[in-house]
Structure formats: C-alpha cells, structure tokens
N, C-alpha and C positions, 0 to 999 in steps of 0.2 A: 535685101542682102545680095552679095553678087555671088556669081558661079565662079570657081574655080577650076582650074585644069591640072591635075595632081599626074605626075607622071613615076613610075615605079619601076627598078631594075625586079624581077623576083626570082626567085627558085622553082618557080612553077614550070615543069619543064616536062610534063608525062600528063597522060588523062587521067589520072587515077588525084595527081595533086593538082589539078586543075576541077575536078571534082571539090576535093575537098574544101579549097579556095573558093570556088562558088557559092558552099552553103555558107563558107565561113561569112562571105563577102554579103549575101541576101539576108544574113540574121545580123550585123552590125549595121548596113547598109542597106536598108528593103525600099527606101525612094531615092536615091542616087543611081545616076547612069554610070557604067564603067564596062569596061573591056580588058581582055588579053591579047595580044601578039605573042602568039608563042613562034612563030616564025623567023623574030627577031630574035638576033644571039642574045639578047638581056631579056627575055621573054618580059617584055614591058607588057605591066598593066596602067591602064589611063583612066583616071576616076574622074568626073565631072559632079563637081557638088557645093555647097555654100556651106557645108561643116569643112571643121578641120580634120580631113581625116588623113591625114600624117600622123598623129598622133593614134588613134586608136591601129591601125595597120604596122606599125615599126614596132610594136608591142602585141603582135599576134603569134601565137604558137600552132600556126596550122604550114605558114610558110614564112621563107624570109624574104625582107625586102629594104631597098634600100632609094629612099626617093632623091632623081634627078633633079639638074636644074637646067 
C-alpha cells in the first residue's frame, strides 16, 4: 500500500490543545508518523500513513480541522 501525505489546517493553537491532540492522535493513530506546525498561522498538522485518515480526524471531537489540498 502506498504512503500518504495528509495535510490539515487545525485549531490547535495552545499547549494545553496540542496536548490533547496528541493523545487523541497516538490512540487513533499509534503506527503513523505526523506532526504540528504550530508556527504556521493554520497551525498545520501533516500525517504520513497508508490509512485514510481524513476520515477518522474531520470526525474528531478533541479539535477541528479542516484538510488541505
């Protein structure tokens, strides 16, 4: 299966929701790689994986997000 590059505006915008985006992110996702930018005014998160996960992340209630193209 091939890897994917998922790119994600989110709300993640403080340590406390970057926190909680973490655990969210390691218990739906515990063998994919990903990342935040919280630097960037869209505080992109970039997931690298062979699942779809636009689908379980646009559907999570820890933060919002909205995937680029």
């Amino acid at each position: 299966m091939q890897i994917m590059i998922y790119v994600f505006k989110t709300s993640v915008d403080s340590p406390s929701k970057l926190e909680s985006a973490t655990a969210l992110l390691h218990k739906l996702l515990p063998e994919t790689l990903w990342n935040f930018d919280l630097e960037d005014c869209d505080n992109i998160l970039r997931v690298d994986s062979e699942l779809d996960v636009a689908t379980l992340l646009l559907n999570n209630h820890v933060f919002d997000c909205i995937e680029l193209e």
